[in-house]
Backbone as a printed PyTorch tensor [residue, N CA C, xyz], in Angstrom:
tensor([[[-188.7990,   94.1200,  121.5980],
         [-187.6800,   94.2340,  120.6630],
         [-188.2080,   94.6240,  119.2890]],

        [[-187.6820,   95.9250,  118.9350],
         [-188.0420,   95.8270,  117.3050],
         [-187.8100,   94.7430,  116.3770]],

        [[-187.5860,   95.1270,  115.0890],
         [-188.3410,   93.9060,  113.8150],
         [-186.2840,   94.3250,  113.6720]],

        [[-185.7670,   95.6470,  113.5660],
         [-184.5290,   95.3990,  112.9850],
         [-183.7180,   95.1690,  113.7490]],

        [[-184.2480,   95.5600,  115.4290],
         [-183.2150,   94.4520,  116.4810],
         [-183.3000,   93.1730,  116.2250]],

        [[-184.8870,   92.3640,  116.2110],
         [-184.4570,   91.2230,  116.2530],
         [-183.9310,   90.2820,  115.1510]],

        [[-184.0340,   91.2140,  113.9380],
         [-183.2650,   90.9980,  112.1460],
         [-181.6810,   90.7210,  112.5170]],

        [[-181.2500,   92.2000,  113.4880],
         [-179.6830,   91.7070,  113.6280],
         [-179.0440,   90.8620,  114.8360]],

        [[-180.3700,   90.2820,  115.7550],
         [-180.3060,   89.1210,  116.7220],
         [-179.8990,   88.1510,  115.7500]],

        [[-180.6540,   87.6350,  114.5590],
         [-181.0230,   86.7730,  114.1920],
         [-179.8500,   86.1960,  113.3290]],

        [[-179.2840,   87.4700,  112.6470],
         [-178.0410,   87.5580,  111.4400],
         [-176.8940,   87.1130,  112.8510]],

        [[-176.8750,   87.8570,  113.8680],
         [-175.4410,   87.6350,  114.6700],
         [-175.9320,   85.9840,  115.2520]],

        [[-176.5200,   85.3570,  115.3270],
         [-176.8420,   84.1000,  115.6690],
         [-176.0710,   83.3490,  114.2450]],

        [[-176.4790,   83.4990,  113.5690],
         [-176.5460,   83.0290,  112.3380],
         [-174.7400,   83.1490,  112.1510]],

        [[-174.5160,   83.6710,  112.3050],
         [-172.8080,   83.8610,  112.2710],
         [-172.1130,   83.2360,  113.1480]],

        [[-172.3650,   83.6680,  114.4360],
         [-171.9860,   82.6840,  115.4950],
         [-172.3570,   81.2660,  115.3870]],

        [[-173.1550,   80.7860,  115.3780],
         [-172.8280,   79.0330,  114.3550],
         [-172.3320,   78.6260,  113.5720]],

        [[-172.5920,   79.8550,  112.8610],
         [-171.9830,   79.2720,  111.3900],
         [-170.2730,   78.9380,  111.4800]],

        [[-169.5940,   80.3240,  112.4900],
         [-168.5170,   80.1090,  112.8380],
         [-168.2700,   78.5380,  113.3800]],

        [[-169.0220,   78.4790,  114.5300],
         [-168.8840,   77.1170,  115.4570],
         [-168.8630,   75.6600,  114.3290]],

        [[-169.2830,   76.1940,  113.4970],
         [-169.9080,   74.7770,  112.6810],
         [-168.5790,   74.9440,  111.5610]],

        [[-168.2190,   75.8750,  111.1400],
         [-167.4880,   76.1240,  109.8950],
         [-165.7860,   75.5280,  110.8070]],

        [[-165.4030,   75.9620,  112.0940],
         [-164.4750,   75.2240,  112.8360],
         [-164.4040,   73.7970,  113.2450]],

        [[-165.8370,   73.2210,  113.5470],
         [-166.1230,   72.0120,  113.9460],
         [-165.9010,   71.1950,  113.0160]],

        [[-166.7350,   71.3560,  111.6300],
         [-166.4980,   70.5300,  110.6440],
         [-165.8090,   70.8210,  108.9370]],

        [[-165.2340,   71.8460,  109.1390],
         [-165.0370,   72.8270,  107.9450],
         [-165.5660,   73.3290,  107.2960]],

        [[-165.4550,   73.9520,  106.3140],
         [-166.4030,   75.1100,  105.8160],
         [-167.2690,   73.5830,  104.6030]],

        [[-166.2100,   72.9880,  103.4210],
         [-166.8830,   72.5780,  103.0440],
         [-167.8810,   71.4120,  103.2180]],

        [[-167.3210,   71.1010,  104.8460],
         [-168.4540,   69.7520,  105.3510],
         [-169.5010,   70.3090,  106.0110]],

        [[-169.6850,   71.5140,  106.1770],
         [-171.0560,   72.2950,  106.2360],
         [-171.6540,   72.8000,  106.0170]],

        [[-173.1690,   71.8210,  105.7730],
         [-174.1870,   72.4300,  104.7220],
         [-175.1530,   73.7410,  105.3170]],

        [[-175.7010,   74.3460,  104.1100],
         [-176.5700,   75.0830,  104.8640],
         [-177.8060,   74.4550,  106.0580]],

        [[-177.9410,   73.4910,  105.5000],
         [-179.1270,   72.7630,  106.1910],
         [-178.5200,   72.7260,  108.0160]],

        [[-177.4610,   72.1020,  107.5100],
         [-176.2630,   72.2020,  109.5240],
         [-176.5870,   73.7240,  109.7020]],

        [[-176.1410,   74.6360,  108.6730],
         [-176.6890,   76.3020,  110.0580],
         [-177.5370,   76.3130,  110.1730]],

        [[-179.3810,   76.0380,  109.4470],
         [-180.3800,   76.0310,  109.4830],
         [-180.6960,   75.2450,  110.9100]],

        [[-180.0760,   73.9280,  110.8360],
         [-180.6310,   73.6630,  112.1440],
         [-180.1610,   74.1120,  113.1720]],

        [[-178.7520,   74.3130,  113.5380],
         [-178.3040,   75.4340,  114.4440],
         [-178.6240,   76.5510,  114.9680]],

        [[-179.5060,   77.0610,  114.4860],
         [-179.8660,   78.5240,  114.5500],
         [-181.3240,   78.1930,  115.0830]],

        [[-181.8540,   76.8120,  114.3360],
         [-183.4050,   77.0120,  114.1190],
         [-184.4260,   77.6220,  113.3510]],

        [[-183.6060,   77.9240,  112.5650],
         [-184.2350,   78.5150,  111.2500],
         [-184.9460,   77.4260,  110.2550]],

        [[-185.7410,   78.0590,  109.2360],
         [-186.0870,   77.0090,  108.5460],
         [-184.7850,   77.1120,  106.9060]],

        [[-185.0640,   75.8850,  106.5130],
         [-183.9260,   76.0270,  105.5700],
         [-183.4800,   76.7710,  104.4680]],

        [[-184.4320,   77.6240,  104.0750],
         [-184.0980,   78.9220,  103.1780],
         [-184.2470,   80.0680,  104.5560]],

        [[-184.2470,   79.7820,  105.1800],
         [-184.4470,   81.3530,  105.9210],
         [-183.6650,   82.2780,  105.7170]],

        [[-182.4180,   81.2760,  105.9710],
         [-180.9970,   82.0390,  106.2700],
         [-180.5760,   83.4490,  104.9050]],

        [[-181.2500,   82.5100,  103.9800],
         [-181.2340,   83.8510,  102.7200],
         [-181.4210,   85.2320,  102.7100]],

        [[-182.5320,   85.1170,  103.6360],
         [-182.8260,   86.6330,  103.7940],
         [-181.9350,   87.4750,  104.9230]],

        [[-181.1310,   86.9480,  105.0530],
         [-179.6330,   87.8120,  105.8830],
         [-178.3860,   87.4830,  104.8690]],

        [[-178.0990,   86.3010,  104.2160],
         [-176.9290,   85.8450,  103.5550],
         [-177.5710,   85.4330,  101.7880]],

        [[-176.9880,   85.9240,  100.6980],
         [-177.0440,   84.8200,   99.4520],
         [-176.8480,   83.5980,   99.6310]],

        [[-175.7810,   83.3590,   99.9430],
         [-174.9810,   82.3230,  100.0210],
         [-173.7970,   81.3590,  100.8060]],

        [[-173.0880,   80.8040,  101.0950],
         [-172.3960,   80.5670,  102.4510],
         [-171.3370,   80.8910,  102.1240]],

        [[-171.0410,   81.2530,  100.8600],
         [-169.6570,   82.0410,  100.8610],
         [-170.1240,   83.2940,  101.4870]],

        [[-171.1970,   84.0780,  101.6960],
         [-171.2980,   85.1200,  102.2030],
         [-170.9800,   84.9130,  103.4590]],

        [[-171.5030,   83.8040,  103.7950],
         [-171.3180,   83.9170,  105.7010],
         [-170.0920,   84.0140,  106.0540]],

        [[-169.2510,   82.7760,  105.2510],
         [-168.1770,   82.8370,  105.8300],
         [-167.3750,   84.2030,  105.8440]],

        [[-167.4330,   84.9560,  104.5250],
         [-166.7040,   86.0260,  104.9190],
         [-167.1160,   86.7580,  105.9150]],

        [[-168.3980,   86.7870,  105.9020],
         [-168.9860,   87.4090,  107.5380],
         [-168.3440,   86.9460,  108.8980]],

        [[-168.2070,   85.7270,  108.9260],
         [-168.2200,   85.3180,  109.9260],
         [-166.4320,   85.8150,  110.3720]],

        [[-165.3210,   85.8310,  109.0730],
         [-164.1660,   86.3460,  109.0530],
         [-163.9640,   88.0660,  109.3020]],

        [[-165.3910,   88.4610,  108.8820],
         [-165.0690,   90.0000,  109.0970],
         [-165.6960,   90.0270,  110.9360]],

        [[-166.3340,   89.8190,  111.1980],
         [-166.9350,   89.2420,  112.5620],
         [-165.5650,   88.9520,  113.5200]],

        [[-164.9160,   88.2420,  113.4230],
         [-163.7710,   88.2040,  114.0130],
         [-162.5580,   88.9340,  114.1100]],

        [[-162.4990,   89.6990,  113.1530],
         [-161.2400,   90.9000,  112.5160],
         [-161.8850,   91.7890,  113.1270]],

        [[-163.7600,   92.2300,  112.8270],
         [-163.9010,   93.5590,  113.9330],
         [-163.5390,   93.3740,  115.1170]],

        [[-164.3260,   92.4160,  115.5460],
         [-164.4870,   92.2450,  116.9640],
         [-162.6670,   92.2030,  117.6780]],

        [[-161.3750,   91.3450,  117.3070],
         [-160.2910,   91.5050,  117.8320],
         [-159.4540,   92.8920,  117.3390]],

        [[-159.6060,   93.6340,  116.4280],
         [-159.1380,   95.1930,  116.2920],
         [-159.9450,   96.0210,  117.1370]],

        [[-161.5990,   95.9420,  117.2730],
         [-161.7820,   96.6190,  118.6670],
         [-161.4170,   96.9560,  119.6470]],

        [[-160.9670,   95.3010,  120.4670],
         [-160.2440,   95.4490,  121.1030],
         [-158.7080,   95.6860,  121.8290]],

        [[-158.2630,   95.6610,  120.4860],
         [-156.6040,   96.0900,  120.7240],
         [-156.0240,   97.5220,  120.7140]],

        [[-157.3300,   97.8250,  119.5870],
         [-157.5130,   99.5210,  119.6580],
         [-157.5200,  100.0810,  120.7850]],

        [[-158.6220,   99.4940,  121.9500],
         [-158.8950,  100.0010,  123.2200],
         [-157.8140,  100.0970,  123.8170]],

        [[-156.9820,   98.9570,  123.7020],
         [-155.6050,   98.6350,  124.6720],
         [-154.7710,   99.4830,  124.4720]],

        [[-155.0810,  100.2540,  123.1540],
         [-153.8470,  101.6480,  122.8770],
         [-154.3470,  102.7740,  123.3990]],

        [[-155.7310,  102.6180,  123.5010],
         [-155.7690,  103.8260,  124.1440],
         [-156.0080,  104.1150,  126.0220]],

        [[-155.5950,  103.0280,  126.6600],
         [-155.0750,  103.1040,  128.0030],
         [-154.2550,  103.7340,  128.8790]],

        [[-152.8560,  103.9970,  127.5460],
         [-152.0250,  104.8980,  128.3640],
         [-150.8210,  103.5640,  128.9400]],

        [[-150.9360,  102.8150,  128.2100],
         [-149.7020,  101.8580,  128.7940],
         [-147.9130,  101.5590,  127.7900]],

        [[-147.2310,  101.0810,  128.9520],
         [-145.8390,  101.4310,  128.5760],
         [-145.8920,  100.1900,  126.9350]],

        [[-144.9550,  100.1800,  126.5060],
         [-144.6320,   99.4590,  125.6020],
         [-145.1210,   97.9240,  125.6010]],

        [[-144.2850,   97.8580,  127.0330],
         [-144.1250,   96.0380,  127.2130],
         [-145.5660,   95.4370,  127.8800]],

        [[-146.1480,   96.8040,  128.3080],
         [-147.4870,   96.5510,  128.9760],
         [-148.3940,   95.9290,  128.0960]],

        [[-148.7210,   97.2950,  127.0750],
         [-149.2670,   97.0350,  125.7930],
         [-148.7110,   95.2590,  125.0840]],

        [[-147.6800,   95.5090,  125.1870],
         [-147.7810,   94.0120,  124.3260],
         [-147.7780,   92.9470,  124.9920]],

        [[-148.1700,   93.0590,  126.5920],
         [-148.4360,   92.1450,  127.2110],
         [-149.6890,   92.0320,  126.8870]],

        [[-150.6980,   93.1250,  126.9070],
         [-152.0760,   93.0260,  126.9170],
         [-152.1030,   92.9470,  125.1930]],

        [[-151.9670,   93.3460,  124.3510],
         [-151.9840,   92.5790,  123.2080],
         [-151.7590,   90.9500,  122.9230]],

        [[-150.8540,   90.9030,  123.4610],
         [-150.4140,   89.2310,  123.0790],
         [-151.7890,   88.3160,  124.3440]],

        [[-152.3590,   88.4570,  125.4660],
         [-153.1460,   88.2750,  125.9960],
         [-154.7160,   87.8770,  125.2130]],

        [[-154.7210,   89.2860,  124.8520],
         [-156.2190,   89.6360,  123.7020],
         [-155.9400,   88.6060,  122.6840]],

        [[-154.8390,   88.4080,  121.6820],
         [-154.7970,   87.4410,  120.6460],
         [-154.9030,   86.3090,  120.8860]],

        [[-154.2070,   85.7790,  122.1960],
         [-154.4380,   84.4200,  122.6100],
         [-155.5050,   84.1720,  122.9750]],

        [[-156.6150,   84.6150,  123.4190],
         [-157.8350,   84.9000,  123.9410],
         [-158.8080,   84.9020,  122.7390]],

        [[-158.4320,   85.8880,  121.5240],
         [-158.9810,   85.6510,  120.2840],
         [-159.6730,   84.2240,  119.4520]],

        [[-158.2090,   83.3660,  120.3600],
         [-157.8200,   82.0870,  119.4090],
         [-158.6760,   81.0960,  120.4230]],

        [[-158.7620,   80.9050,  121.7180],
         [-159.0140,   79.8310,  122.5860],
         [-159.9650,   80.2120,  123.6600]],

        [[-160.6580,   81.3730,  123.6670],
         [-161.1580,   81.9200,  124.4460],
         [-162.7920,   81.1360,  124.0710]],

        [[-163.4370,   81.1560,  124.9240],
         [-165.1270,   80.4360,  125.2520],
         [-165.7830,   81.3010,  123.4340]],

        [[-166.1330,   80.1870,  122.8370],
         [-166.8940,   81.3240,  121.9070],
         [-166.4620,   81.9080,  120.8340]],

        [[-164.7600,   81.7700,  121.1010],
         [-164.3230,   82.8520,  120.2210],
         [-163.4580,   82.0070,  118.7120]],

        [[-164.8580,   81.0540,  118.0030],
         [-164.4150,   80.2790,  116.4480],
         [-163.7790,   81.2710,  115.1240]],

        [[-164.1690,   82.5130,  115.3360],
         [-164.2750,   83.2220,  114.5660],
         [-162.8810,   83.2330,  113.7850]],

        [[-161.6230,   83.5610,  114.6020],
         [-160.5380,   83.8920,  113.8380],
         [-160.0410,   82.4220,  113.2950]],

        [[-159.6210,   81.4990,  114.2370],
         [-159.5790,   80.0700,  113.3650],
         [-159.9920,   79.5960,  112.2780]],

        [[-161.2990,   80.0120,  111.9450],
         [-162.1050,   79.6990,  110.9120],
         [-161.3850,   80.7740,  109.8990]],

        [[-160.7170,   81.6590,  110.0640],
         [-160.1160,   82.8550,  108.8750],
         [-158.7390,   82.0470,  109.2270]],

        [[-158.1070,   81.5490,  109.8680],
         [-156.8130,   81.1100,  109.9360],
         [-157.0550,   79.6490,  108.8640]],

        [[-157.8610,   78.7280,  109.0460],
         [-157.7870,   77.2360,  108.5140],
         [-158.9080,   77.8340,  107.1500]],

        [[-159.5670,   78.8120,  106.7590],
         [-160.4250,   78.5880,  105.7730],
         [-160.4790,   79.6170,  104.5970]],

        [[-159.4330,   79.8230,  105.3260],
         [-158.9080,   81.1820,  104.4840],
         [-158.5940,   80.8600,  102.8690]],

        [[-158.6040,   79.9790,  102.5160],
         [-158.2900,   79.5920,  100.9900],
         [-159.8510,   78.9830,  100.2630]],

        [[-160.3900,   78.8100,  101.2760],
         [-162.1720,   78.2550,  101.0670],
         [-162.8650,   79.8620,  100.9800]],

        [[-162.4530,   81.1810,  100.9960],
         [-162.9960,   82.3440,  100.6860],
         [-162.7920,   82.8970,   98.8830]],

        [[-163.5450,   83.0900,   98.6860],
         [-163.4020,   83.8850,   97.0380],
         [-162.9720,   84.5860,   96.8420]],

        [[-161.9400,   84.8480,   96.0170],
         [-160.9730,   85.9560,   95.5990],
         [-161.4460,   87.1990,   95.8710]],

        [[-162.7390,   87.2250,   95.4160],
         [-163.7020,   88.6860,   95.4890],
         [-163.9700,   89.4170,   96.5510]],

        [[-163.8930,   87.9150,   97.4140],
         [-164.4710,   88.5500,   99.2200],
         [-163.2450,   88.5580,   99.6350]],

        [[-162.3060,   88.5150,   99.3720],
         [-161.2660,   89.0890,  100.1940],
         [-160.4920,   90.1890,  100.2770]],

        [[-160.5030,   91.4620,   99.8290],
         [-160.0070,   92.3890,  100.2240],
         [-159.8930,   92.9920,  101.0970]],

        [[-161.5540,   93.2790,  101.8030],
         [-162.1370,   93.7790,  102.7960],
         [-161.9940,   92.8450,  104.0270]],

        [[-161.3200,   92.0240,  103.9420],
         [-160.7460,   91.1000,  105.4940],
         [-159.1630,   91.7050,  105.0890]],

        [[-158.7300,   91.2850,  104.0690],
         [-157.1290,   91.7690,  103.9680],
         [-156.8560,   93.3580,  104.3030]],

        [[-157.6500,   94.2430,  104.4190],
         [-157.9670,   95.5090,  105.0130],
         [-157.7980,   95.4950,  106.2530]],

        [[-159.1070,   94.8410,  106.7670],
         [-158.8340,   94.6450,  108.5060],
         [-157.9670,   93.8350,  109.1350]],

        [[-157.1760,   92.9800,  107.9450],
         [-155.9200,   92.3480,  108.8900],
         [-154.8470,   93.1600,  108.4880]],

        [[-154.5190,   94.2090,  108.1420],
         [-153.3890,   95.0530,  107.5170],
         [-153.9000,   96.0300,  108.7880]],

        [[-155.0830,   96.7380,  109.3390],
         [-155.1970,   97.5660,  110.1450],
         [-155.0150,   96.9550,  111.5230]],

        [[-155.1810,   95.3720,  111.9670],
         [-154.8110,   95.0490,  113.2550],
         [-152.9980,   94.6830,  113.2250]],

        [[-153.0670,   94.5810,  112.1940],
         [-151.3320,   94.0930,  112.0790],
         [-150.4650,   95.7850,  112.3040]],

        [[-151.1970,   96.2060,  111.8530],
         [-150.4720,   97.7820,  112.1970],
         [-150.9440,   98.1580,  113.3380]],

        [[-151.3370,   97.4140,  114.4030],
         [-151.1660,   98.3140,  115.5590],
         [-149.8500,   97.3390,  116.7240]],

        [[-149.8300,   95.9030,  116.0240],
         [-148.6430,   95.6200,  116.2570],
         [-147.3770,   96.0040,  116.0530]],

        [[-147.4180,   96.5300,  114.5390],
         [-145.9640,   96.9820,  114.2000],
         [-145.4990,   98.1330,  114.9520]],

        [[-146.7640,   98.7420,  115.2600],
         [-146.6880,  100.2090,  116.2460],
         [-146.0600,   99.4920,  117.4540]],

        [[-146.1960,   98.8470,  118.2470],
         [-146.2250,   98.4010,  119.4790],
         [-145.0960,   97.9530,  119.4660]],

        [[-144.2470,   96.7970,  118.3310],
         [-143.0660,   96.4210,  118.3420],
         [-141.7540,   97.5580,  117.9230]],

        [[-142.3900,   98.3400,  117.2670],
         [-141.7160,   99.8030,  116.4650],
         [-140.8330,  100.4240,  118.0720]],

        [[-142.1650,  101.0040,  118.9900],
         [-141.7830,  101.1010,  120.4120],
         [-140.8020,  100.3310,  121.2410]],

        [[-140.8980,   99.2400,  121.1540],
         [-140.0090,   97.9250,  121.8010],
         [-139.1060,   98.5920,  121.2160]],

        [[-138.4380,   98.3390,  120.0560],
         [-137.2200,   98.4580,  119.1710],
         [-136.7560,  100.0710,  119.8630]],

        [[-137.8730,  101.2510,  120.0730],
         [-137.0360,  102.5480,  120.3260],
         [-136.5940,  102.2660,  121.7000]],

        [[-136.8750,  101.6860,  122.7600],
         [-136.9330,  101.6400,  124.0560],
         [-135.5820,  100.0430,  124.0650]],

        [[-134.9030,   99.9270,  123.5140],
         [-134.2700,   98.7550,  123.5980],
         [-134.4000,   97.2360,  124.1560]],

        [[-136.4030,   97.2660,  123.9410],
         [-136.3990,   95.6760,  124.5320],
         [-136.9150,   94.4680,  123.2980]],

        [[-136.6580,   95.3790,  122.2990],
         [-137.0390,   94.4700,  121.0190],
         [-135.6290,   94.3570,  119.7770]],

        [[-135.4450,   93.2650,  119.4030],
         [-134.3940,   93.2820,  118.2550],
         [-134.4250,   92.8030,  116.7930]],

        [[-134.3220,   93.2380,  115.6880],
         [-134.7760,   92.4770,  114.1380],
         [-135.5230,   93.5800,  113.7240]],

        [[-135.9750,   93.2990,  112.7990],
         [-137.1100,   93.8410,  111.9000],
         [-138.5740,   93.8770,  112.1540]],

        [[-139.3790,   94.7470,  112.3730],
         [-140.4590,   95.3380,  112.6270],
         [-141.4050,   93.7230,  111.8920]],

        [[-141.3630,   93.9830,  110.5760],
         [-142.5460,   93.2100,  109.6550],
         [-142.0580,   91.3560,  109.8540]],

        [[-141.1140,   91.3370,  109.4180],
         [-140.4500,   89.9720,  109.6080],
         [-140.4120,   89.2870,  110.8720]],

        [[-140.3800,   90.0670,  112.1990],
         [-140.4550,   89.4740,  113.4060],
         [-142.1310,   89.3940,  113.7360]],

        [[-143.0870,   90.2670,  113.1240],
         [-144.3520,   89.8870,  113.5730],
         [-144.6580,   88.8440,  112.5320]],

        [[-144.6590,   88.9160,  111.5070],
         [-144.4110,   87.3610,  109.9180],
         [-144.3450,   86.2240,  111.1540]],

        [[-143.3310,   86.0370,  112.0160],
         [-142.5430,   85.1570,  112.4510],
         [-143.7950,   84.2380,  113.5820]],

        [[-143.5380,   85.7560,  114.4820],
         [-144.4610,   85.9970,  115.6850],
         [-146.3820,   85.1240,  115.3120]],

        [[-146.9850,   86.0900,  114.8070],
         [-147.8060,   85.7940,  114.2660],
         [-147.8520,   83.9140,  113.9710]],

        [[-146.8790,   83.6010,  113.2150],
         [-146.8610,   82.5990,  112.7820],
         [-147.0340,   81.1400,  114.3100]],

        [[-146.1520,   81.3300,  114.9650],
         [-146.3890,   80.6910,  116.4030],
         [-147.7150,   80.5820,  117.2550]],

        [[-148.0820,   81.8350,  117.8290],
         [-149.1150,   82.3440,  118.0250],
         [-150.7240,   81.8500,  117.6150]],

        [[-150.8170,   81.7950,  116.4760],
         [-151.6700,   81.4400,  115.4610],
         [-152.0360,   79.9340,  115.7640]],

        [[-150.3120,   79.1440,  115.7440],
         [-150.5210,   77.3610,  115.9020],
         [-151.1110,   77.2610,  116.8410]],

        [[-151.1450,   78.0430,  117.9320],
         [-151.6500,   78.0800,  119.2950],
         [-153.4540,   77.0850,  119.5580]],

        [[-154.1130,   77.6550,  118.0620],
         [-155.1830,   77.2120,  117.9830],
         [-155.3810,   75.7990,  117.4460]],

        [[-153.9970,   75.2350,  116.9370],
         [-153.5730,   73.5400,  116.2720],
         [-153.6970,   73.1210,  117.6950]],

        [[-152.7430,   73.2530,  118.2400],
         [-152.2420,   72.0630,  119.2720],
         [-152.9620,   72.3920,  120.8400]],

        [[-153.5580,   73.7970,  121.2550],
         [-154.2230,   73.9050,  122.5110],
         [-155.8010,   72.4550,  122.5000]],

        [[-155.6350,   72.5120,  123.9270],
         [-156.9620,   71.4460,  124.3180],
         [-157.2220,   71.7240,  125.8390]],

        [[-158.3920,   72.3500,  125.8050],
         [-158.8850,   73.2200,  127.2580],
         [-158.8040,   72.2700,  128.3000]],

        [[-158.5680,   70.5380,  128.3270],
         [-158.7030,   69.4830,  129.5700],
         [-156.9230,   69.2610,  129.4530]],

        [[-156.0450,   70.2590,  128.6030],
         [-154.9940,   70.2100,  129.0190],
         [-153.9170,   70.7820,  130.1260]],

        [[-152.8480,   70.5560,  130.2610],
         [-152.1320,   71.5060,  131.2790],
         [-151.8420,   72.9560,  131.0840]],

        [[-152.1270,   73.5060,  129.8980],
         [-151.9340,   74.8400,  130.1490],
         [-153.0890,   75.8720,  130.1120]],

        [[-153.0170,   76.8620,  130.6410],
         [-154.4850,   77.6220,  130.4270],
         [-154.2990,   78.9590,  129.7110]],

        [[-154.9060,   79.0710,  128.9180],
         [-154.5780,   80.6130,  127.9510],
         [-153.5520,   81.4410,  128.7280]],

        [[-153.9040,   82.0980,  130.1900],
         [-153.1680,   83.0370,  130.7390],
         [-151.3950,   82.5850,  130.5810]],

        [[-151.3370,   80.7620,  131.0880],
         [-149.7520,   80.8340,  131.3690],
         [-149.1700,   80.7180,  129.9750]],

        [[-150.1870,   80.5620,  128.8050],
         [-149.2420,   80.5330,  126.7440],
         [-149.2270,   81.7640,  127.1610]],

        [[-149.8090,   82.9680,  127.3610],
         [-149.7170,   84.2970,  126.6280],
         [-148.1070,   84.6870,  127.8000]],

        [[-148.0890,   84.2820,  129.2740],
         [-146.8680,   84.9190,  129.8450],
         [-145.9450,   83.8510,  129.2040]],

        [[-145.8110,   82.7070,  129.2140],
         [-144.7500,   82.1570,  128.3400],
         [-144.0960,   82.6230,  126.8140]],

        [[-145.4230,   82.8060,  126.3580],
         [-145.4050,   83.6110,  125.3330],
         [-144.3730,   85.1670,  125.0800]],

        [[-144.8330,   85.7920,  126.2470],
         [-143.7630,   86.8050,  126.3740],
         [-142.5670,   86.6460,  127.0790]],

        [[-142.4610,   85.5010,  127.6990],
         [-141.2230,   85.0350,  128.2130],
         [-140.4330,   85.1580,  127.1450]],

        [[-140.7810,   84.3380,  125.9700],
         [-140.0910,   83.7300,  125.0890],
         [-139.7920,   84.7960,  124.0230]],

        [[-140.0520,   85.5780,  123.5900],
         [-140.2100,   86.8180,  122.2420],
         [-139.8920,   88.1090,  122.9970]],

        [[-139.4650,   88.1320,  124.3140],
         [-138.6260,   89.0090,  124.7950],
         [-137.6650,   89.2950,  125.7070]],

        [[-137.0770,   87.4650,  125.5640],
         [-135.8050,   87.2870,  126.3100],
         [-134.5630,   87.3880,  126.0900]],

        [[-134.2400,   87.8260,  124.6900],
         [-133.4700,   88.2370,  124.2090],
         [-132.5820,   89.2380,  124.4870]],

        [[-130.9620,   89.0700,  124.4270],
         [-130.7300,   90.6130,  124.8300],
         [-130.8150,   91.4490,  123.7730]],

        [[-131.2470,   92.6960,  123.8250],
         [-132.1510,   93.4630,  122.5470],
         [-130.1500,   94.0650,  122.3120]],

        [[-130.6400,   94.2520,  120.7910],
         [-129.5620,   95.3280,  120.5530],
         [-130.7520,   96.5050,  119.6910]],

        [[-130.5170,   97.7790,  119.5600],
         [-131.5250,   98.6280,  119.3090],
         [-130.9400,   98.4710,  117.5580]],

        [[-132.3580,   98.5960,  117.2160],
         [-132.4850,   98.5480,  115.5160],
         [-133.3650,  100.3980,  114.9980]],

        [[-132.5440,  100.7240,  114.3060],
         [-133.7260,  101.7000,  113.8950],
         [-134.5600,  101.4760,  113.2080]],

        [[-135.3580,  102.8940,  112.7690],
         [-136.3750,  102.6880,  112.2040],
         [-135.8930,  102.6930,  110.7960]],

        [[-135.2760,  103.0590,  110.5320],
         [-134.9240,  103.0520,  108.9970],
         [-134.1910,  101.8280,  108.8840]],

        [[-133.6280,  101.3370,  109.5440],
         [-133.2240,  100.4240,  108.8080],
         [-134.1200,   98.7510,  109.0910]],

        [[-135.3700,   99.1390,  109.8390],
         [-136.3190,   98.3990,  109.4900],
         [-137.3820,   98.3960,  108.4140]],

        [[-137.0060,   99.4890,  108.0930],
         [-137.7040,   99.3700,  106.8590],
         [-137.0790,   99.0880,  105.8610]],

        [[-135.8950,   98.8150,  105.6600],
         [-135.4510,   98.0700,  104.6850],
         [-135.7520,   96.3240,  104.5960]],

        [[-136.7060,   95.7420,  105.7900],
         [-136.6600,   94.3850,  105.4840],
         [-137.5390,   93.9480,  104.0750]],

        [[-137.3060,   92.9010,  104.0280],
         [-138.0770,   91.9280,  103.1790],
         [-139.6190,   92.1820,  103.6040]],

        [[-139.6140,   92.1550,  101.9040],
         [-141.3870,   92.9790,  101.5800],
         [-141.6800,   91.0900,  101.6510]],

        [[-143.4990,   91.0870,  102.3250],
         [-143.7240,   89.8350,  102.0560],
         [-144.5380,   89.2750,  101.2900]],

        [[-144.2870,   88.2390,  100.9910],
         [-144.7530,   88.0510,   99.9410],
         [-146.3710,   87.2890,   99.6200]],

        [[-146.8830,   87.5770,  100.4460],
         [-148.1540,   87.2270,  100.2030],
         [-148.6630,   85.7270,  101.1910]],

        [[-150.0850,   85.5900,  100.8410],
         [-150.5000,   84.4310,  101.1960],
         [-149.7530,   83.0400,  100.7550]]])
């Protein structure tokens, strides 16, 4: 293994704990010394990949935003119908949240106010570019008559449910990721649709922020 493979072995280790540890015990009940020993590093090591643990964490938030827009991207480019797609979207997100491994977005969901004004644009970027491939996907629903409301306000909504998913799930419980994500679409598309256009979804309510 080269010196800059095993540099970015070492940095993606270093993230992946840091995630695990920044979910386990929160960002501010974990010291550097907790990733140091996690990793196995010695206790300044970590410097020479990160300044500081505000760095990680935003790492560890951009780490999770790449890695789930990767894959939703892919899912658009399959070639699937509307409801398919947002079957396999809503799948991937739930999977995002509870899947083996996968601390990353939780830790941007619960720590998101523990990030510095400074470091956040460049996550608010990549959540404006995965959120737009939803609005695409629900945009479709709405032309095809199996979606009803407003484009931005129903994913606001959506999103919002979804998300708790990572509060109240517990893997020695009765449900298993697969049957939230079909319940999931049970529920957000049982509605009888009445068709909304596009224009007049864009008249909803601009939102208003964090």
């Amino acid at each position: 293994m080269s010196a800059k493979a095993d540099d970015a072995g070492r940095r993606g280790q270093l993230v992946r704990e840091s995630a695990r540890l920044f979910r386990e015990k929160g960002y501010d009940a974990t010291s550097v010394r907790d990733i140091a020993a996690a990793t196995g590093l010695q206790s300044g090591s970590w410097v020479y990949h990160f300044k500081t643990k505000q760095d990680i964490l935003a790492a560890v938030m951009e780490e999770g935003l790449q890695r789930a827009l990767g894959r939703i991207e892919a899912i658009g480019r399959e070639g699937l119908t509307p409801r398919h797609r947002f079957r396999a979207l809503l799948r991937t997100h739930i999977d995002t949240l509870l899947g083996p491994g996968q601390d990353f977005i939780p830790v941007l969901l619960y720590e998101w106010r523990s990030l510095e004004p400074a470091a956040r644009p460049r996550i608010v970027e990549l959540q404006r570019r995965y959120e737009a491939v939803w609005d695409e996907v629900i945009g479709q629903l709405q032309d095809s008559g199996e979606w009803a409301g407003p484009t931005r306000l129903d994913r606001l909504l959506m999103f919002g449910a979804l998300n708790w998913i990572a509060h109240w799930y517990r893997p020695d419980g009765p449900l298993d990721p697969a049957t939230i994500a079909a319940e999931a679409e049970r529920f957000m598309l049982r509605a009888p649709a009445r068709r909304t256009s596009r224009s007049a979804a864009s008249r909803e309510p601009k939102s208003s922020g964090r």
